[in-house]
C-alpha positions in Angstrom: 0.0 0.0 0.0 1.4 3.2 -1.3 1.3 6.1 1.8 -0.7 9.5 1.1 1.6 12.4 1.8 1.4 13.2 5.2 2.3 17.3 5.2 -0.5 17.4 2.6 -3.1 15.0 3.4 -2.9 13.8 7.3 -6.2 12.3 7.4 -5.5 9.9 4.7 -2.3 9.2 6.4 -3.5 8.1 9.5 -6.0 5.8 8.0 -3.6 4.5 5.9 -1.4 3.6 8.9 -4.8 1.7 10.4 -5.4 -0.3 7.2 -1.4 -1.3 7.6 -1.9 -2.2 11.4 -4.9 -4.4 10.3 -3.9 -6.0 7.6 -0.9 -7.4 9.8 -3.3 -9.1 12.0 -5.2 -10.6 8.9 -5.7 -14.6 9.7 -4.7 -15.4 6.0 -1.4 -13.8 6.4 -0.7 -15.4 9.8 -1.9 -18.7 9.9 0.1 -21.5 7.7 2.9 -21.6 9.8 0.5 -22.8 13.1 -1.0 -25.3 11.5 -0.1 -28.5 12.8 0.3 -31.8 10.8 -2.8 -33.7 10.4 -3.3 -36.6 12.6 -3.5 -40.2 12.6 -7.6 -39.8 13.2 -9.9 -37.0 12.2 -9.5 -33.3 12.7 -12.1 -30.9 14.4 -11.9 -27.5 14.1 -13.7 -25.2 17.1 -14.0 -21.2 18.1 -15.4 -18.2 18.0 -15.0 -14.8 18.3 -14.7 -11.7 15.7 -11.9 -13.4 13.7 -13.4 -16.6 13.6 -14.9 -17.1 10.0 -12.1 -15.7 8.1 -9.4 -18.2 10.5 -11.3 -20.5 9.7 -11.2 -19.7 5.8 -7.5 -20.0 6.3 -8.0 -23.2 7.8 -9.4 -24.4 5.0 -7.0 -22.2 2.3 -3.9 -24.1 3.8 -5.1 -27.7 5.1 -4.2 -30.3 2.8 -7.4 -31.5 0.5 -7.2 -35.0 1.0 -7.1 -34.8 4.9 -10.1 -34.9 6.8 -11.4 -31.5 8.1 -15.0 -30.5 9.6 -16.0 -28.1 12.1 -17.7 -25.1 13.4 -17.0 -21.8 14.6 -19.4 -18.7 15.6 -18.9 -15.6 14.7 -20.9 -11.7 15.1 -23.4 -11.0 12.8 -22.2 -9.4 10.0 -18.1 -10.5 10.4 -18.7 -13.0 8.0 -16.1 -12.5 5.4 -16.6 -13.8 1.7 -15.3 -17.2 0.9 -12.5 -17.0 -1.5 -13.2 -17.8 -4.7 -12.7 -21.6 -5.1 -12.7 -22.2 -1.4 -15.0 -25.6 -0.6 -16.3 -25.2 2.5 -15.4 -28.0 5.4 -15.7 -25.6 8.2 -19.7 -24.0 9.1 -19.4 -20.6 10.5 -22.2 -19.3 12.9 -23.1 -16.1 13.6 -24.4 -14.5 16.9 -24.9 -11.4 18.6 -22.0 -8.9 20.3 -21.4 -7.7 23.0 -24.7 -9.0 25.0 -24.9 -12.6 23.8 -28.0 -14.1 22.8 -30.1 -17.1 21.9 -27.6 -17.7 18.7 -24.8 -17.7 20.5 -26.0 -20.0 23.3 -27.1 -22.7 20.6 -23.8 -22.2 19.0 -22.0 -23.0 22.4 -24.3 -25.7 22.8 -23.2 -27.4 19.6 -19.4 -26.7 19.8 -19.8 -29.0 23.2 -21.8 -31.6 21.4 -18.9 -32.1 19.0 -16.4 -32.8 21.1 -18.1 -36.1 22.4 -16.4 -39.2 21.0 -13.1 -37.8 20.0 -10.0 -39.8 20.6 -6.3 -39.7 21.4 -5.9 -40.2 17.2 -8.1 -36.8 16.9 -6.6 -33.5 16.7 -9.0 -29.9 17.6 -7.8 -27.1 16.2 -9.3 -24.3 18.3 -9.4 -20.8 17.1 -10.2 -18.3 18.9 -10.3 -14.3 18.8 -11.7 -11.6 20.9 -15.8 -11.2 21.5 -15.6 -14.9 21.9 -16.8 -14.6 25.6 -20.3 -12.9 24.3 -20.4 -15.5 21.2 -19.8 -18.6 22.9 -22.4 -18.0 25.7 -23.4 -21.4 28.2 -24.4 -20.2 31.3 -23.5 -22.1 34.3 -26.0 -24.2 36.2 -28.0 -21.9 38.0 -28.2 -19.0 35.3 -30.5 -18.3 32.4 -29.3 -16.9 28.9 -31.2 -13.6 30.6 -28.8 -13.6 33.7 -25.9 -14.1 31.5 -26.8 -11.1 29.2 -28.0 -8.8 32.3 -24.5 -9.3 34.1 -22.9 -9.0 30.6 -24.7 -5.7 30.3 -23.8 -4.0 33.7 -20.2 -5.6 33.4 -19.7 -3.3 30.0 -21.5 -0.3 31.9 -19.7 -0.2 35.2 -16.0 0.3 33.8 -14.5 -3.2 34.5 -11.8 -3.9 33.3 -11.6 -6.5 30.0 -9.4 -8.8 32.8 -12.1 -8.4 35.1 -15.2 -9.0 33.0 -13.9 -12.4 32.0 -12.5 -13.7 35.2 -16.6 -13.5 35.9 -17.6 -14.9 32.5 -15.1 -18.0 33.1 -16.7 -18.4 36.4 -20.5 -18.1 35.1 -20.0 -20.9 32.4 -19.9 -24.1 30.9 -17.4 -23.5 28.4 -14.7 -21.1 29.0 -12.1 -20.8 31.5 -10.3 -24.2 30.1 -13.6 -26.3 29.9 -14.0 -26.8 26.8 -10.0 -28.1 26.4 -11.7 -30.5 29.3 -14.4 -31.3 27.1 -12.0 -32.2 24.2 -9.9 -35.1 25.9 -8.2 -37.1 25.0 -7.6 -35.6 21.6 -4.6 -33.5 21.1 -5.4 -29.5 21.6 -4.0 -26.6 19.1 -5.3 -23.0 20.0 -4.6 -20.7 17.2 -5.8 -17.4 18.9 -5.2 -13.8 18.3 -4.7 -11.5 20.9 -7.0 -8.6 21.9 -6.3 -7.8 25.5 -3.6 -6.0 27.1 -0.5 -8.4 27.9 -1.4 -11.0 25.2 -2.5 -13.7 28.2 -4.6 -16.7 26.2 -6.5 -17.0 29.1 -7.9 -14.0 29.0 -8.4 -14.1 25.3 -12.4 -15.1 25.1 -12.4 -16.3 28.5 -10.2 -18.8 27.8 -12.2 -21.6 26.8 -9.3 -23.9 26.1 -6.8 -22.2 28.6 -6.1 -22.9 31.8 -7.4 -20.7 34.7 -5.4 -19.5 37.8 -8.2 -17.1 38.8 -10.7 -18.1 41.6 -14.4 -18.3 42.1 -13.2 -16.1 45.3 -12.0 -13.4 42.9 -15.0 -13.7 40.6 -17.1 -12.9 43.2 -15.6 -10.1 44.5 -15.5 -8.6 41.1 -19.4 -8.8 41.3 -19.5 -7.2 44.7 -16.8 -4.4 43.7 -19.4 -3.5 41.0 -23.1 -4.0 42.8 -23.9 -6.9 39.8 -26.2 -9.3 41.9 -26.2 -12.8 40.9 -29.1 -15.4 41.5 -28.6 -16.5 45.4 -28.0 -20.2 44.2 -25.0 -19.0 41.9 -23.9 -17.0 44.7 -24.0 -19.9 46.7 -21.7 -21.5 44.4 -19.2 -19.3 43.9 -18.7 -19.1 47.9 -18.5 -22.9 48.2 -15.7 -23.3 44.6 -18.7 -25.4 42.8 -18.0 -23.0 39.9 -14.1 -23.6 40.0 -12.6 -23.2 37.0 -10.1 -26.0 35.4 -6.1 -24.9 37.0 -3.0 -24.8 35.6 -0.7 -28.5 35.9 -4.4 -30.3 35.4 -3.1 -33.1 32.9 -5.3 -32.4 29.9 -3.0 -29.5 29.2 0.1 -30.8 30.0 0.1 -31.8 25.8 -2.0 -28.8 24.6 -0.2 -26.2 22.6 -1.6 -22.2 22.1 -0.2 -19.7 19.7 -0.6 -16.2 18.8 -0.4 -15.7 15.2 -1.2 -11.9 15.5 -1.3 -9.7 18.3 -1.4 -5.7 19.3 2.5 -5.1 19.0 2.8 -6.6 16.0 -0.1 -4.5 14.4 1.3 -1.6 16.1 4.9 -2.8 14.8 3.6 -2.7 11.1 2.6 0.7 11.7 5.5 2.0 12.8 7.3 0.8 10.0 5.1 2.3 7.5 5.4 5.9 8.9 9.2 5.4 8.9 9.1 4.3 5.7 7.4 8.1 4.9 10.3 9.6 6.1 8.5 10.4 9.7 9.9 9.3 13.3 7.4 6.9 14.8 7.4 5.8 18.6 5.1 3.4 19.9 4.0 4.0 23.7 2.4 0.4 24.9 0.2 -2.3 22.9 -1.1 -2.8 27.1 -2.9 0.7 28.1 -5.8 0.7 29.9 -8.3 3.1 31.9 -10.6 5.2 31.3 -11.1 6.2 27.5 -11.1 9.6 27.9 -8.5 10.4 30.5 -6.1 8.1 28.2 -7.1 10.4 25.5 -5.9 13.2 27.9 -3.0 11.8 28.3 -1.8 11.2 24.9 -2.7 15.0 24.1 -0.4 16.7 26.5 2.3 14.4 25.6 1.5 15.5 21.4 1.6 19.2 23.3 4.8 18.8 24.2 6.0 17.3 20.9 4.4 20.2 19.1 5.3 23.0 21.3 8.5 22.2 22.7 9.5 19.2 21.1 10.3 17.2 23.6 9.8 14.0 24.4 10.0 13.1 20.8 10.9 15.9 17.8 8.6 16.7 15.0 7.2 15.7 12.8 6.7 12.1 13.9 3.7 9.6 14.5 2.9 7.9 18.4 1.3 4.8 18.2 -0.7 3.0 21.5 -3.1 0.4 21.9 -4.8 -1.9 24.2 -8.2 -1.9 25.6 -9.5 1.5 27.5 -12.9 1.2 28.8 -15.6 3.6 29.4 -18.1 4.1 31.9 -21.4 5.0 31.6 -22.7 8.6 32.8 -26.4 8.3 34.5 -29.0 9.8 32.0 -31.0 12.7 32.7 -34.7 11.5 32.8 -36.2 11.4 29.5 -32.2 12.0 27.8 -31.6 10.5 24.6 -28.7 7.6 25.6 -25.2 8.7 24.5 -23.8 6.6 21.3 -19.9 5.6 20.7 -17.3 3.4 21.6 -13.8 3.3 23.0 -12.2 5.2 20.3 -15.1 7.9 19.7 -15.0 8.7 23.7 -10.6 8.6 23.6 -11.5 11.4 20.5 -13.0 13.4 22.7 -11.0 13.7 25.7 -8.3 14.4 23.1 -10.0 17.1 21.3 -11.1 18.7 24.7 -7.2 18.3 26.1 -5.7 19.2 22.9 -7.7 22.6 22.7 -6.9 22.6 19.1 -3.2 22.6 19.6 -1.5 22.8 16.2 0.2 20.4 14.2 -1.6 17.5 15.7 -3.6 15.1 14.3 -5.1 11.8 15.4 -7.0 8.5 14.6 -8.5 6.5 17.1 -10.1 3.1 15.9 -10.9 0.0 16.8 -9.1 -3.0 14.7 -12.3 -4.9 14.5 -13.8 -1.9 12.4 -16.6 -1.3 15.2 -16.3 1.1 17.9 -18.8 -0.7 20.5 -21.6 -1.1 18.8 -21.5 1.8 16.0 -21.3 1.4 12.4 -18.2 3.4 12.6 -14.1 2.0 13.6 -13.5 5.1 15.2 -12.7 9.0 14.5 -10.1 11.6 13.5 -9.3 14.6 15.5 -7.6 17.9 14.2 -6.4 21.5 14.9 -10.1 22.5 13.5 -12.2 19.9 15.2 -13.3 22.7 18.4 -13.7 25.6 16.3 -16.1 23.7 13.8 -17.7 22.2 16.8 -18.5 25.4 18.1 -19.6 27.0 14.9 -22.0 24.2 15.5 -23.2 25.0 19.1 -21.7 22.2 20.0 -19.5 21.9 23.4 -17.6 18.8 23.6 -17.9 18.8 27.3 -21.6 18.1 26.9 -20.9 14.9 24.6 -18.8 13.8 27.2 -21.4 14.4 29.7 -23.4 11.7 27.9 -20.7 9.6 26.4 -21.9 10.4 23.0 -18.7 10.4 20.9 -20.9 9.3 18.0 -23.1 12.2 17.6 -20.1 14.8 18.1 -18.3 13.3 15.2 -20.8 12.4 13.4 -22.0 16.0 13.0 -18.2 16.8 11.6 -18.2 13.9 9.4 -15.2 13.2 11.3 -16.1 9.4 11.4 -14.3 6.7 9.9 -16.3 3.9 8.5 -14.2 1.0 7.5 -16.9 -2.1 8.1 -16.2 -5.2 9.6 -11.9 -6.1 9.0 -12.2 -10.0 9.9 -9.8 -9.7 12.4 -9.5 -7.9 16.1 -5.8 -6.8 17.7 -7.8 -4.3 19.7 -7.3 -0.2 19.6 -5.6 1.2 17.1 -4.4 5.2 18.3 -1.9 7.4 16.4 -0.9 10.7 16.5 0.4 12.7 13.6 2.9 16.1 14.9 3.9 18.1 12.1 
């Protein structure tokens, strides 16, 4: 991909450094050199999560013809990719809803388990799994309705927990994740092909884990719940108190033989990225693939550090890019009575603590986006922000401290056309943030 100028066309610039950053993390480019030998029995192939139909395209793209392949993955609605041409289809792909899961997603979990019955020590399951496969591959634990799952899902995306946090309670609340399903699968051999989308790369965390592992406790999911006033039925409580929800540990012997890699993860995306703005003849620094917090206090953060570039240039000397990811969160504002609820994601709320810090500093302009091409729920990846994006806000009547009042990032930018629309990538490595100092 050729780069747009960036002295004479930022915006173009920026995105193009996005497009780079995702198509490093594309499963087609990443997944040949993972793929295991085929075995002396059949081969399964399991997952979920946003990634899952087009790694399991690549599955098919590279597994030899005349070896035995079947298998099913779920994926969100509308991340189906299109087959490539040519492509005969061994795997079924599933789709079901994200981030609240639903009835889709519970059958889909339902019939993932069902498969693994019968499998022997001749069988080989590939797993693959990306991120949003906590919400797709939904079984509540004995005790909890699809309804109790999707309530707690709800208020643990509302109260500003932290991705770590939300699935050390989704491990605990299932049938499935946290290393079950790896349980469910003995004795055949185990392969996790995953790619990462949480801070710190941890395949545990990735999706909950379902074939991973856990070293968290049913004492620590439950004190997540209290931390954050999310009541569970008293018979689930009950549970977690006594260790009845345990999750599978570490050293348990169906994964002493069970292998997991990461064909693609933040750094790498963020890596890619780097190399492309160097490769324009820019300086390019990349802060953390691991930042967390708030959305927009991070976004804070990143704009004094660009107004210091830009005005003093120090830490780093203009012009150059900054690059960060991980996953930021964002915590809902209470609604006025009768108030329209805020829309955005991640990035769009990051935006706006940028634009309000950066107080249209110039020289400066940003992307924030998520890798997935949704930001939360939006039909949008994410947003730009530039010198002009206060003063044309205010030509507006519009004060960005009242869309951060009710986290709506999507209306603000939506009103500039400041929006990027990419649709869905296929793939999922997380936020995507740079900054552009000139």
């Amino acid at each position: 991909m050729t780069a747009p100028d960036p002295f004479k066309d930022p915006r173009r610039f920026l995105e193009h450094l996005y497009r780079v950053a995702v198509v490093r993390a594309l499963p087609l480019h990443n997944t040949a050199a993972y793929l295991p030998p085929p075995p002396k029995g059949r081969t399964l192939v399991l997952g979920a999560g946003k990634a899952a139909g087009a790694m399991a395209h690549a599955v098919e793209a590279f597994w030899p013809a005349d070896a035995p392949l079947s298998g099913l993955v779920v994926t969100r609605y509308g991340h189906l990719p299109p087959r490539p041409d040519g492509l005969p289809q061994r795997i079924e792909v599933l789709q079901a809803a994200h981030p609240v899961p639903d009835a889709a997603g519970l059958a889909a979990a339902e019939r993932i388990l069902a498969l693994t019955q019968g499998l022997t020590a001749d069988d080989l399951v590939l797993c693959l799994i990306s991120g949003g496969g906590s919400a797709l591959l939904s079984l509540p634990a004995q005790g909890l309705t699809l309804a109790d799952k999707q309530r707690i899902n709800h208020e643990l995306l509302a109260c500003g927990a932290g991705i770590g946090e939300m699935n050390c309670v989704r491990k605990h609340l299932s049938r499935i994740k946290g290393g079950r399903l790896a349980l469910a699968c003995a004795p055949a051999r185990v392969v996790t092909l995953t790619i990462s989308d949480v801070p710190g790369d941890d395949p545990s965390v990735i999706a909950s884990g379902p074939t991973v592992a856990d070293a968290s406790s049913c004492a620590d999911a439950l004190a997540i719940l209290t931390r954050y006033a999310i009541a569970v039925p008293p018979a689930v409580r009950e549970a977690l108190q006594s260790g009845a929800l345990e999750t599978p540990k570490p050293g348990m012997p169906a994964f002493v033989a069970h292998q997991v890699h990461l064909i693609a993860t933040p750094q790498q995306s963020l890596q890619a990225a780097a190399e492309a703005a160097r490769a324009a003849g820019l300086a390019a620094y990349i802060l953390s693939d691991e930042m967390e917090g708030e959305s927009r206090e991070v976004g804070k953060v990143h704009a004094a550090l660009a107004r210091a570039v830009a005005k003093r240039g120090e830490p780093f000397a203009a012009p150059c890019v900054i690059l960060s990811g991980g996953e930021t969160t964002v915590t809902l504002r209470p609604q006025r009575a009768g108030a329209v609820p805020g829309r955005g994601g991640r990035a769009g709320e990051f935006c706006l603590g940028l634009a309000q810090a950066l107080q249209g500093q110039a020289g400066v302009w940003a992307l924030a986006a998520d890798t997935d091409g949704i930001d939360g729920v939006e039909d949008n990846a994410g947003a730009w922000v530039e010198p002009a994006t206060l003063s044309r806000a205010s030509q507006r009547g519009m004060k960005v401290a009242d869309y951060l009042e009710r986290n709506d990032a999507y209306a603000y930018f939506d009103a500039l056309g400041d929006l990027l629309r990419t649709g869905p990538t296929y793939t999922n490595v997380n936020d995507f943030r740079v900054l552009l100092v000139l």
